[in-house]
N, C-alpha and C positions, 0 to 999 in steps of 0.2 A: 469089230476088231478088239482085242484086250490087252492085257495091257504088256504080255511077250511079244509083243510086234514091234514095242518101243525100244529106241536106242539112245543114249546118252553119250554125247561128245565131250570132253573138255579137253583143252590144247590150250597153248600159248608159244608165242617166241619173240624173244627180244631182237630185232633186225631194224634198220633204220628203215622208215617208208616216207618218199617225200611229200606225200599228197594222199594224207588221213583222209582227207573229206574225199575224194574220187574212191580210195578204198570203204567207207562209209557205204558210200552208193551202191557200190558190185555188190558188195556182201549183202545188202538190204534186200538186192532186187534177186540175188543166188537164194537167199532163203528163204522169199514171198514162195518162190517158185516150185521150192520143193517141198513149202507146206512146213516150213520148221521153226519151233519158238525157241527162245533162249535170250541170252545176253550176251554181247560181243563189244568189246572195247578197242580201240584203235587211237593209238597217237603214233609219235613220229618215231618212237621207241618200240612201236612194236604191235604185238595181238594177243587179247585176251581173250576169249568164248569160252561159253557152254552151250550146247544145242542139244533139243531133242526133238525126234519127228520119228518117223516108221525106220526100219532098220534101214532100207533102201533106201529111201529119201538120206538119211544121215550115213550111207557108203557113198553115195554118189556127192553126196557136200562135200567130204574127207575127200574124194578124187578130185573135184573142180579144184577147192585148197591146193591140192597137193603140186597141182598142175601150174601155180604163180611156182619162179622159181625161187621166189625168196624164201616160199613155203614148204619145199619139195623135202627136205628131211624134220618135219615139226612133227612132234611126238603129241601122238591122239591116243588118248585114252577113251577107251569104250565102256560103258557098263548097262546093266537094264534101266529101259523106262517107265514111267507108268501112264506115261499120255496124258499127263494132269502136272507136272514138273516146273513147267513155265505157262504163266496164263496170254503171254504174249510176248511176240517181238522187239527185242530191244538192240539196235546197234549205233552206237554212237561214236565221235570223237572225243578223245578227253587229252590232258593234258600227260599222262603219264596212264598205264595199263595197270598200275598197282597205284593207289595213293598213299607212297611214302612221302614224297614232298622233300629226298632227300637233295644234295647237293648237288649241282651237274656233273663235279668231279666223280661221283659213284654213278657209272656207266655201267652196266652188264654186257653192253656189245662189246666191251673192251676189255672188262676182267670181272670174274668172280670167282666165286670158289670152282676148287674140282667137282664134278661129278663121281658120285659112289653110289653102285647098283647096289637095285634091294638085295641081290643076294650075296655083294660082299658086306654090307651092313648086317646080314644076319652072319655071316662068318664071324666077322668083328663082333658080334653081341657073343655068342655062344662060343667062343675061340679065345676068350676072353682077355682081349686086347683093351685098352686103358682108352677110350675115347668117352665124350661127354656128347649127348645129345639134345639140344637145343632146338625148343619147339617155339618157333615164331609165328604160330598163327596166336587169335586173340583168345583172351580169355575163355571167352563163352563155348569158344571151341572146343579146348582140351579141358573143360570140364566132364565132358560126358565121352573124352574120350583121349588116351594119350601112350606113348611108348613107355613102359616102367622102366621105372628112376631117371626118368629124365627130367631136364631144367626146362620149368614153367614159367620165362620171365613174365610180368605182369603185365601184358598187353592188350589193350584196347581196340586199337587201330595200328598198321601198321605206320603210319608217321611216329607211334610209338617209344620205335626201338632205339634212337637217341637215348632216351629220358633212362630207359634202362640198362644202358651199356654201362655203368658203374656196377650192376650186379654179375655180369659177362668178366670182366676188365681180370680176372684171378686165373681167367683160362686163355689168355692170350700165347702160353706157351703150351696148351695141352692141343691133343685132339678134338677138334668139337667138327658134329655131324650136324647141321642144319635139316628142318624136315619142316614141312605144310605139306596142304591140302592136295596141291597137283605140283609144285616147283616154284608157283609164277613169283612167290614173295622171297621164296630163298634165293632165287636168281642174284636177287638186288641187296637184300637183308645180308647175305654173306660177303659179297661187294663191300658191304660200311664196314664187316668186321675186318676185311681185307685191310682195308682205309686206313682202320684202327690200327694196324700193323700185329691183328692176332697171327701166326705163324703157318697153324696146319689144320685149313677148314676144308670141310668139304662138304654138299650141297647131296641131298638125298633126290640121284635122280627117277623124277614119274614123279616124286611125290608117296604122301601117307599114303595114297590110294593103291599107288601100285605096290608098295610093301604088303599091305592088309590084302591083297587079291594072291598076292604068290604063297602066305605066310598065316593065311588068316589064324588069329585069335594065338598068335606064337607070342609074341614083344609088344604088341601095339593091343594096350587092354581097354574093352568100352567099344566105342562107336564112332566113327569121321563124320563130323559138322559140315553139313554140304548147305552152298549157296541158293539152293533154289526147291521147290514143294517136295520135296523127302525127308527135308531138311536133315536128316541122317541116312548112312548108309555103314553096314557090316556083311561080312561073309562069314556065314557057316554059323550062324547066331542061333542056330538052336543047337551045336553042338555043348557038350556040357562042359568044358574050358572058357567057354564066352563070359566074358565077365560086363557085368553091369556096374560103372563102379560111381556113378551120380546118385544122388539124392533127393527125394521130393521137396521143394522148399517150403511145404505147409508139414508133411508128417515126419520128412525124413525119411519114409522108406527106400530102397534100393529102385531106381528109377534112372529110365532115361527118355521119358515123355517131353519134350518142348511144346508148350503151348505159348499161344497170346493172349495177355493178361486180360479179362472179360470188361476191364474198366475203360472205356473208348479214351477216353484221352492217355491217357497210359498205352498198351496197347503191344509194352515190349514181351518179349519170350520171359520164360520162367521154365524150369521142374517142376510138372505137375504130373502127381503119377494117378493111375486110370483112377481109384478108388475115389481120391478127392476129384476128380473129375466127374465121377456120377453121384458123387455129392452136390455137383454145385458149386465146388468153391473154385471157382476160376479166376479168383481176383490175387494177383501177385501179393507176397509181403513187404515190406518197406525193406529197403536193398535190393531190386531187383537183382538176377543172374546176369542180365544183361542191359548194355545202356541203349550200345548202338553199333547195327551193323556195317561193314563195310564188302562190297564185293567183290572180294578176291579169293585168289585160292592158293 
């Protein structure tokens, strides 16, 4: 088998479920069955996964899903696997499907921003409509990959975006488009700016991924930071508009290699591009690119 046979899932949706742990269980015992690794989060706010298995094993998971009705219109995003993605099953309860850690007053079942398809977000880019785009995944992310001129606030984790809403607070009466990885953190993230009483947001729905699949290498320059063994993902990356816009943190050159730093107790990601790499120098520099990550999307 190789590695076109493979499929990638990621979905989420915020719906109240009363009984995580009995959902814990089905979904364990649905993806022993069809042979699928990945990550799947469940609290009482909701669902977060990624999966991969054989194309069929992962259309037949999306149909069981789809068949709860609390699940029947939740938005699956598909892409290639490589059958080496997740090295095992992970499905847990947690307290929250994103670890923001924000107030219970910011509910997503109850309000967040609007939804804005990718292809009215690229009207609004090239149409050139006065909106501000607002990337809330973490740092390490939109390093090696992000929409040009958009706002980079300084994010770690997203329990975060408190700490940097004083850098937000000038756009409470502009247009601002919220964007990540699949949706799941803009759900919530746009919710606190709601809170805030910013005026006119809106929530990029699918996520960077489904923009960079409709639009590839048009607005969104570089690469999407993915949670699990690809650890990146681009379309049409050999065409000659693909922009590489990271840096190797030993030479500097134009790079967008993550590695794990060679020094085991260390151990975090860096830019290491191939060259220093068949040198041997695998050991991060003092500042790592990254501290630590969180799994969301």
């Amino acid at each position: 088998m190789n590695s076109d046979d493979f499929q990638i899932l990621l979905y989420y949706k915020y719906v109240h479920i009363d009984d995580p742990a009995a959902l814990v269980a089905a979904q364990r015992q649905l993806c022993e069955q069809l042979g699928l690794r990945g990550r799947i989060l469940i609290a009482h706010e909701g669902i977060n996964g990624t999966v991969e298995g054989t194309r069929a094993a992962t259309e037949a998971y999306a149909v069981e899903l789809m068949r709860n009705e609390r699940f029947s219109d939740i938005d699956i995003k598909r892409s290639p696997g490589t059958g080496a993605a997740f090295q095992k099953l992970f499905v847990r309860e947690r307290d929250e499907i994103v670890g923001t850690h924000f107030p219970a007053a910011i509910d997503p079942t109850k309000k967040s921003a609007a939804y804005i398809s990718a292809e009215e977000l690229h009207d609004w880019i090239h149409g050139g409509k006065k909106i501000f785009i607002v990337d809330m995944r973490n740092d390490y992310e939109h390093v090696v990959g992000h929409f040009k001129n958009s706002i980079l606030p300084s994010i770690k984790n997203a329990r975060d975006l408190p700490d940097v809403l004083p850098e937000l607070m000038h756009l409470k009466n502009e247009t601002v488009v919220t964007v990540c990885t699949g949706g799941v953190r803009c759900e919530k993230m746009s919710a606190l700016l709601l809170h805030h009483d910013f005026t006119d947001v809106y929530q990029l729905h699918g996520g960077i991924v489904t923009y960079m699949e409709k639009f590839p290498n048009e607005d969104f320059a570089g690469k999407l930071y993915v949670f699990d063994g690809r650890i990146m993902m681009g379309f049409n990356t050999n065409a000659p508009e693909h922009e590489v816009i990271a840096n190797c943190a030993l030479c500097g050159v134009k790079s967008d290699n993550y590695i794990n730093c060679g020094d085991a107790p260390c151990h975090k990601q860096f830019i290491c591009c191939n060259s220093c790499v068949a040198l041997g120098q695998s050991t991060c520099p003092a500042g790592c690119v990254i501290v630590e990550k969180s799994h969301n999307h």
